[in-house]
C-alpha distance (Angstrom), angle and dihedral (degrees) to the residues before:
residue distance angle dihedral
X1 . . .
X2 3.64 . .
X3 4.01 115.0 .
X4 3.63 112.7 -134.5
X5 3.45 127.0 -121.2
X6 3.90 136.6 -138.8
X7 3.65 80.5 -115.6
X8 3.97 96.4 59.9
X9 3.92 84.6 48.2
X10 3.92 136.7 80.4
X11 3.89 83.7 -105.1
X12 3.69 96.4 71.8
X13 3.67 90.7 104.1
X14 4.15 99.8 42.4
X15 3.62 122.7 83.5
X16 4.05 116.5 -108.5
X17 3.91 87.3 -116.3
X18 4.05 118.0 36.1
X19 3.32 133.4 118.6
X20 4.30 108.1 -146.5
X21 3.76 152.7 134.1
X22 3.49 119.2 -55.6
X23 3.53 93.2 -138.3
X24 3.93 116.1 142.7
X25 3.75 88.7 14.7
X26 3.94 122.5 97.3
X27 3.95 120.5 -152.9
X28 3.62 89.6 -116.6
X29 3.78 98.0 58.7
X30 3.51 90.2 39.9
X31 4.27 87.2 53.9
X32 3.89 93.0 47.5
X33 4.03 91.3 48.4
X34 3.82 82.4 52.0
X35 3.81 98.9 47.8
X36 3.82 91.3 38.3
X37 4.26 89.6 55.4
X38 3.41 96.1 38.1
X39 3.66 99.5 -122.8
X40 4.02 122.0 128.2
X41 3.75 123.9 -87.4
X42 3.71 112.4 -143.0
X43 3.78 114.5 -178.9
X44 3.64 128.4 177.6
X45 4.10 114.5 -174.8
X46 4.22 95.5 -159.9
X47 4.27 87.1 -176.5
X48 3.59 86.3 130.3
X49 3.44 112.2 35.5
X50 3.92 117.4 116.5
X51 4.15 97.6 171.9
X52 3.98 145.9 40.4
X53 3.93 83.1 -107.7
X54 3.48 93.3 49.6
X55 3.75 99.4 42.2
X56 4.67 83.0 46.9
X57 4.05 82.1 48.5
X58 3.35 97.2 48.2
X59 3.50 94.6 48.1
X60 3.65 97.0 49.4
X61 3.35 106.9 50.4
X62 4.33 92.9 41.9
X63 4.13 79.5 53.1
X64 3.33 97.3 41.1
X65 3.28 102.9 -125.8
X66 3.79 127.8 -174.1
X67 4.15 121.9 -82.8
X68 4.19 86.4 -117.4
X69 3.92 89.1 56.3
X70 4.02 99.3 133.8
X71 3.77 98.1 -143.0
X72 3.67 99.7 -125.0
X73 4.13 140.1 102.2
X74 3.71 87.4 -101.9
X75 3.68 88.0 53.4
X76 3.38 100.7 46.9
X77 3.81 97.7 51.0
X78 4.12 82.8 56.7
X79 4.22 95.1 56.6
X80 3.72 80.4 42.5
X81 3.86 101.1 56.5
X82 4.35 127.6 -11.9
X83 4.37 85.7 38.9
X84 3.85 95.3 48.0
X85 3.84 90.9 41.7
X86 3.33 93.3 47.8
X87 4.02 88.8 60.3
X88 3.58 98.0 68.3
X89 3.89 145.0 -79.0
X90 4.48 105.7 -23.5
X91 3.52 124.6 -155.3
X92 3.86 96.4 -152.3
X93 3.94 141.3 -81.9
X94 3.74 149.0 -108.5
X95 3.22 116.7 -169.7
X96 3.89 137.5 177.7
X97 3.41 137.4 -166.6
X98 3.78 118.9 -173.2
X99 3.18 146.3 -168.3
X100 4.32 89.5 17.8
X101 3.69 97.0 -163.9
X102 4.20 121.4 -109.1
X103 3.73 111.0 -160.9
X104 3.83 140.6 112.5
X105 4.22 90.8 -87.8
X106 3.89 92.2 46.2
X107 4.06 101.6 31.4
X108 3.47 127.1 167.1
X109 4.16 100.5 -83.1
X110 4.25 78.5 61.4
X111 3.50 82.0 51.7
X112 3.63 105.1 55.8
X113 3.75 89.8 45.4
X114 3.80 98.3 57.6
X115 3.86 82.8 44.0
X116 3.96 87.7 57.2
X117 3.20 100.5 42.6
X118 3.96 86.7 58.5
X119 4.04 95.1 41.3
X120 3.67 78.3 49.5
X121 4.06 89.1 56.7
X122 3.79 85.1 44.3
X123 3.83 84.3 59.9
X124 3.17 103.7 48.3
X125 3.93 99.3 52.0
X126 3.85 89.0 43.4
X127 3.82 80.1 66.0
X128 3.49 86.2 61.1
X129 3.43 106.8 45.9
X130 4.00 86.8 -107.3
X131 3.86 123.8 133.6
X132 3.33 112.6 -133.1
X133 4.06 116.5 167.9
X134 3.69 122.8 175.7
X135 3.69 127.2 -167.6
X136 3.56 133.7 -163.6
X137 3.67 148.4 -176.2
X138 4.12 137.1 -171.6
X139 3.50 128.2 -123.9
């Protein structure tokens, strides 16, 4: 069986390690690409999320995150990067995150910081020769 590359995927035209809009891409596509490269497919649907707790609730528990997770940006970048490295040898990410919430209790500062956190992640696995690309959309 021939192993598919990023080239055979919609990815061919994203950089291994970015953090951007989802925009022409659907979930699905996104989830085959995964599947078809191996890598993990984390996807966090944030529809109903109101908060920063709900939106670092959310997250963990649709990524599976372990019971300890501390429920803050500090703790997230760590289940993104030094916890998952720490499990072993990774053969790169796609993540999305969609439907961030836009309202008074979530505004755009909140925004920009869950956005760092996971340009941050991008970062990190760059450093390791690790794709990792995140997408997102707003409600």
């Amino acid at each position: 069986m021939e192993r598919t590359t990023e080239m055979d995927t919609p990815l061919r035209t994203v950089r291994p390690n970015i953090v951007q809009s989802i925009r022409a891409f659907r979930v699905q596509d996104l989830q085959e690409a995964a599947t078809e490269l191996g890598h993990h497919f984390l996807y966090a649907n944030l529809a109903n999320a109101q908060s920063k707790q709900d939106v670092l609730d959310m997250i963990a528990a649709q990524y599976t995150f372990p019971s300890h997770f501390g429920k803050n940006f500090d703790a997230l970048y760590d289940c993104m990067t030094d916890l998952v490295h720490k499990s072993g040898q990774q053969p790169g990410f796609i993540v999305v995150l969609e439907h961030i919430p836009a309202n008074a209790k979530f505004d755009k500062e909140a925004r920009e910081q869950l956005l760092d956190i996971f340009r941050d992640a991008s970062d990190y696995w760059a450093d390791r020769k690790i794709p990792f690309r995140c997408f997102y959309s707003f409600l």
